[in-house]
LOMI-998158 format. One record per residue (C-alpha): residue in three letters; x, y, z. Coordinates in steps of 0.2 Angstrom, whole numbers, plus 5000, padded with zeros to 4 digits. Layout:
ALAXYZ...
REM end
This chain:
UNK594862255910UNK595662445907UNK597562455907UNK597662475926UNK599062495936UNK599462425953UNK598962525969UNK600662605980UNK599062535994UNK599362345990UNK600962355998UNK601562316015UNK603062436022UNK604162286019UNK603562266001UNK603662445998UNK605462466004UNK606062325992UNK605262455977UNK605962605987UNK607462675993UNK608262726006UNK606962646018UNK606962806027UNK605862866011UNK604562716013UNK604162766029UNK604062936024UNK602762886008UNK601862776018UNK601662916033UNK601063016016UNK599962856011UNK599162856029UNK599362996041UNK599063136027UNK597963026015UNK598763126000UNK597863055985UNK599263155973UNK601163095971UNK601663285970UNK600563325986UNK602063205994UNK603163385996UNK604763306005UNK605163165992UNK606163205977UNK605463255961UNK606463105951UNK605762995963UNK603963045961UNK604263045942UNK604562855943UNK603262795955UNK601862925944UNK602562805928UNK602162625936UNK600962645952UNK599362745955UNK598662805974UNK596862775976UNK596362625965UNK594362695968UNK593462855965UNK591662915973UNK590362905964UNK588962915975UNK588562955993UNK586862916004UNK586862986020UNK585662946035UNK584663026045UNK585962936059UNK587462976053UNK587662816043UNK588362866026UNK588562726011UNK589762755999UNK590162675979UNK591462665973UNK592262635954UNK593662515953UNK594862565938UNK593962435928UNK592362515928UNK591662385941UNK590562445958UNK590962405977UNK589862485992UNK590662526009UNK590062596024UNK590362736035UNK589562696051UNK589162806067UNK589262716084UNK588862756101UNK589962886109UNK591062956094UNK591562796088UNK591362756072UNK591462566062UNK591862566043UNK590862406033UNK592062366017UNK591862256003UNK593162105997UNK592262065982UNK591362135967UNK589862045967UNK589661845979UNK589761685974UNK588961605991UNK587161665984UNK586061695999UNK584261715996UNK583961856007UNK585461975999UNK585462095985UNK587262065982UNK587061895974UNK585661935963UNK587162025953UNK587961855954UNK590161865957UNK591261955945UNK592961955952UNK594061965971UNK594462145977UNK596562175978UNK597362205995UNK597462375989UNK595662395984UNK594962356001UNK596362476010UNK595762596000UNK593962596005UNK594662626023UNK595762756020UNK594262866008UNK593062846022UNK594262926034UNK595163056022UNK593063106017UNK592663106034UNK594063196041UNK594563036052UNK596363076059UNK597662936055UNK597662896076UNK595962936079UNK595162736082UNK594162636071UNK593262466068UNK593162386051UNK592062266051UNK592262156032UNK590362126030UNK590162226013UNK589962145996UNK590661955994UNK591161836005UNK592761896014UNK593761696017UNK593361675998UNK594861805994UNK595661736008UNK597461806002UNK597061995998UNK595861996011UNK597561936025UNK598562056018UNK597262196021UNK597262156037UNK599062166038UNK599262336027UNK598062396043UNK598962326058UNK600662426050UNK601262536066UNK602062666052UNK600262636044UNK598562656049UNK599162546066UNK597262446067UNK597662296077UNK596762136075UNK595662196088UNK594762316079UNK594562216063UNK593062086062UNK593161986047UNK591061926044UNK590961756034UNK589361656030UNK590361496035UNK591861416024UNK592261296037UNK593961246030UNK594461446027UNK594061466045UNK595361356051UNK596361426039UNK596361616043UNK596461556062UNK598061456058UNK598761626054UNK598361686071UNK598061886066UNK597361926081UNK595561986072UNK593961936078UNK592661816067UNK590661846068UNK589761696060UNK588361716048UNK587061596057UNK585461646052UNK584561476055UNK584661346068UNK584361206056UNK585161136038UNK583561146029UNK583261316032UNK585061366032UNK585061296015UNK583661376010UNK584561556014UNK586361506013UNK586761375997UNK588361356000UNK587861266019UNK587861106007UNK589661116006UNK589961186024UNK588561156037UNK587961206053UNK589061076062UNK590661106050UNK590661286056UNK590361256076UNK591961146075UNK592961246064UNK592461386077UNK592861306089UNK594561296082UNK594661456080UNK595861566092UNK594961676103UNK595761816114UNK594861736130UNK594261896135UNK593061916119UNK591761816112UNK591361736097UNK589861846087UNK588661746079UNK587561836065UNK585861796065UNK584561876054UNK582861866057UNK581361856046UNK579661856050UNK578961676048UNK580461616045UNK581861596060UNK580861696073UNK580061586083UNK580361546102UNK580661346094UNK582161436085UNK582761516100UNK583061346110UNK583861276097UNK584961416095UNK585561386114UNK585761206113UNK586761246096UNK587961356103UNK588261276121UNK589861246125UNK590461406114UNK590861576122UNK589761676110UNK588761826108UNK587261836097UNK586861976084UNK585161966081UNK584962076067UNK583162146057UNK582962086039UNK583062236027UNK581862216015UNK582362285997UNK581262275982UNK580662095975UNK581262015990UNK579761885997UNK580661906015UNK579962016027UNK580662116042UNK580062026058UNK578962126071UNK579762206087UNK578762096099UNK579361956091UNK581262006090UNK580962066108UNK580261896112UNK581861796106UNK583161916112UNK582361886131UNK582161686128UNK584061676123UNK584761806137UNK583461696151UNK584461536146UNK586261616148UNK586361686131UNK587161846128UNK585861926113UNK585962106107UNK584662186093UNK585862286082UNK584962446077UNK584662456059UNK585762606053UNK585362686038UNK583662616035UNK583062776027UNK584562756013UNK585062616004UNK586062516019UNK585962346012UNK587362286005UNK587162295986UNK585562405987UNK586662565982UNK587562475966UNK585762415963UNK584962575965UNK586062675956UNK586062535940UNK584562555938UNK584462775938UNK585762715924UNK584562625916UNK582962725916
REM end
């Protein structure tokens, strides 16, 4: 690793204030960190210049930097990022319905879980992403996208890695965000996607953050889900239902499940009953989501009848099921497919 040096975004206000003083001037950096997304300590025009001279010597702004941009036909734009150490993360900019928008950031350079059906663990795990590197995915997409500091956003942590597996700098991302003198993104907005450490679930819901969890299901069974998922040896189907159980819930939402399908695979109507009998008893809300196919992958995408065909068996037998539109299927959306992509431009 590069001499690096710590980000001013791995702080919380409370952190910060210890380093800087009066507090009056943490609010006013942070409101400079957050509300104008200066990336330049001298950009920060009302804090003294012997102050600035100090935090330029230890602390650096943005821990990432742009290196390439995709954008979509639909508005989805996918973003890579260098780390100061020369390492790669993806994150996503994505467009919902009615001006709303959803940003997809990474916790990890590279995964450990290894799923079969994602680029990301072909590249196998290099290291956990700082508090600070994941709030600065967040605040890039907005400051590129010209996203005021109060104008609402969803971040869903779905990119590279598995988010529970950086369980401490993921938590404290989550409460950089929920700062009121900082972005102000309450639990609500922040999704945090896992593909199902049982005991890291009941760990982040002891902590009682107030974000949502979406489950990475993906198969009804072990032997499949072991076939996708690895690490469901170590955590399995039933491990993750009681831990989610466990989990607390605002009673007015539901609990998302993930569920990929494949063609051949997990798309069948058999699937679809065990599915219901799986999750009874659970408020939940099914994602069914298309496989993305990406070069070498023996997966393929599952047909629209088919996908159409599940999606009404579930809802018939008091399931909630939606069919998430595949954003950015004309660029590389996959997680990994960008790093991937442009590795191998590198290469050639």
């Amino acid at each position: 690793m590069t001499n690096t040096k710590p980000s001013l975004y791995d702080y919380t206000l409370q952190e910060l204030s210890r380093i800087v003083t009066p507090s009056f001037r943490t609010k006013q950096i942070y409101g400079w960190l957050y509300h104008q997304y200066a990336q330049d300590f001298n950009a920060m025009k009302n804090i003294p210049k012997t102050l600035k001279e100090q935090l330029i010597q230890t602390y650096i702004i943005n821990p990432l930097k742009i290196v390439r941009k995709e954008e979509s036909s639909d508005g989805t734009i996918k973003y890579l990022f260098e780390l100061q150490d020369g390492k790669t993360v993806e994150a996503v900019w994505l467009k919902m319905k009615e001006d709303k928008y959803t940003i997809c950031v990474s916790t990890q350079v590279g995964c450990k879980v290894g799923c079969a059906f994602c680029l990301t663990a072909k590249g196998g795990f290099t290291r956990d992403l700082t508090a600070g590197e994941i709030v600065a995915q967040v605040v890039s997409l907005k400051h590129d996208n010209n996203h005021p500091h109060n104008k609402k956003i969803n971040i869903v942590y779905m990119g590279m890695g598995e988010p529970l597996d950086n369980l401490d700098n993921l938590t404290k991302a989550i409460e950089i965000f929920q700062e009121k003198d900082g972005l102000a993104i309450g639990g609500k907005r922040q999704t945090v996607s896992t593909s199902g450490l049982s005991n890291k679930i009941d760990a982040l819901g002891k902590m009682d953050l107030g974000v949502h969890i979406a489950i990475s299901l993906h198969a009804v069974d072990d032997e499949l889900r072991t076939e996708l998922i690895p690490m469901n040896k170590a955590h399995n189907i039933h491990s993750i239902i009681e831990a989610v159980k466990r989990f607390p819930i605002d009673t007015r939402k539901r609990v998302m499940f993930e569920y990929l399908v494949i063609k051949n695979k997990n798309d069948d109507l058999g699937s679809a009953k065990k599915l219901i009998k799986l999750l009874s008893g659970i408020k939940a809300k099914v994602n069914l989501i298309y496989f993305n196919p990406y070069p070498g992958t023996a997966y393929q995408r599952p047909s629209y009848e088919d996908m159409r065909n599940f999606q009404e068996y579930l809802i018939q037998h008091g399931l909630l099921a939606t069919i998430r539109d595949s954003k950015g299927i004309d660029i590389s959306a996959a997680c990994g497919q960008l790093k991937e992509k442009t590795k191998n431009k590198l290469k050639d």
